[in-house]
C-alpha positions as CSV (number, residue, x, y, z in Angstrom):
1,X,-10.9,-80.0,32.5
2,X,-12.9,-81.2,29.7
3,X,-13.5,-79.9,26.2
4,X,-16.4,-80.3,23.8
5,X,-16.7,-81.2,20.3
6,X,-16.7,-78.3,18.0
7,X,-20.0,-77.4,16.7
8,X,-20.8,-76.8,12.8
9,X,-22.7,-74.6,11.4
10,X,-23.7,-74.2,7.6
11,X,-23.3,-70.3,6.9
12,X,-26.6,-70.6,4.5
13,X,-28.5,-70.8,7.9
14,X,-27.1,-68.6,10.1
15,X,-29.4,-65.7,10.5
16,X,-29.5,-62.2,12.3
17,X,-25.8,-62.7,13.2
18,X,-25.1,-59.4,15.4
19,X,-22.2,-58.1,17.8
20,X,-24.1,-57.9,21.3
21,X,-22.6,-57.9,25.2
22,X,-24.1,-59.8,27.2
23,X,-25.9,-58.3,30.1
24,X,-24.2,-57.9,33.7
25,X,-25.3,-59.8,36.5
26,X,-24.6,-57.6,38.8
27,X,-27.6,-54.8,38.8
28,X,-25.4,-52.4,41.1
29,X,-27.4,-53.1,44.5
30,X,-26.0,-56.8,45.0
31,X,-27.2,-59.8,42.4
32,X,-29.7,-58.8,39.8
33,X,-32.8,-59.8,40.4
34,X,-34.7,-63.1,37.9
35,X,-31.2,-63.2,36.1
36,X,-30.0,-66.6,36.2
37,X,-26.4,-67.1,36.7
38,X,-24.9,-69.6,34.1
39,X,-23.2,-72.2,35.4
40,X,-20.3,-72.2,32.5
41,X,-19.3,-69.8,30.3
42,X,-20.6,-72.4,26.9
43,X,-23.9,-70.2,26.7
44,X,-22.6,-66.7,26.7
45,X,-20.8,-64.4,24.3
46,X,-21.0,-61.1,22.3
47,X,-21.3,-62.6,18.7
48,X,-24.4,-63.9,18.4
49,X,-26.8,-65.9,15.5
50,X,-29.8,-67.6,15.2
51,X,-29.6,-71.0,13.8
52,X,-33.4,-72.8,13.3
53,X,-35.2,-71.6,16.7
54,X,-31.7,-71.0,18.6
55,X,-29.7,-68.4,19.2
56,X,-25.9,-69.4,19.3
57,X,-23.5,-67.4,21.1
58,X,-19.7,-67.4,21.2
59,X,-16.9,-65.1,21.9
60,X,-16.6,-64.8,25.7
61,X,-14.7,-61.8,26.9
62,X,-14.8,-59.8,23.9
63,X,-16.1,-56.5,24.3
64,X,-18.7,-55.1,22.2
65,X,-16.5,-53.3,19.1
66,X,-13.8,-56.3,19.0
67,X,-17.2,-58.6,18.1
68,X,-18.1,-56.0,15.5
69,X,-14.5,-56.0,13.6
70,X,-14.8,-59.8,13.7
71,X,-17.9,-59.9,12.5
72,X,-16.6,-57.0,9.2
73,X,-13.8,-59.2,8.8
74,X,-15.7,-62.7,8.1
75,X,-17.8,-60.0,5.9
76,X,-15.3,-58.6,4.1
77,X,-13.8,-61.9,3.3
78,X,-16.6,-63.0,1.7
79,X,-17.7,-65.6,4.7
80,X,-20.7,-63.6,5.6
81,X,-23.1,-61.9,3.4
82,X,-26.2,-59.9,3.7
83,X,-28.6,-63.0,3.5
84,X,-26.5,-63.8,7.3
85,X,-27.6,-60.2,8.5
């Protein structure tokens, strides 16, 4: 198994972040239809930003109110403010 780097972000740029699941795969009648399977699990995840023209994602496997408390927390703490929302 291999790892990446960590990533840095400056905070002053993150924009838009938001507490967001991603969207199943699986429509219900087999494999959804133009959805492209991702091959690793690096470019999915519930918290979500936009940095310059991308949109980062992390936190695989969290469901949809854990990424909100997360994202309170780092709020509440002073890590986030409104200019991030």
């Amino acid at each position: 198994m291999f790892f990446k780097a960590p990533k840095v972000y400056d905070l002053n740029e993150i924009k838009h972040i938001r507490a967001e699941e991603e969207p199943s795969l699986n429509s219900g009648f087999g494999r959804a239809g133009n959805n492209r399977q991702s091959i690793s699990k690096f470019d999915t995840g519930t918290i979500k930003f936009d940095y310059g023209l991308k949109t980062v994602k992390f936190g695989n496997d969290l469901d949809e109110a854990e990424a909100r408390y997360i994202i309170e927390r780092l709020k509440s703490r002073k890590m986030l403010t409104e200019k991030n929302f």
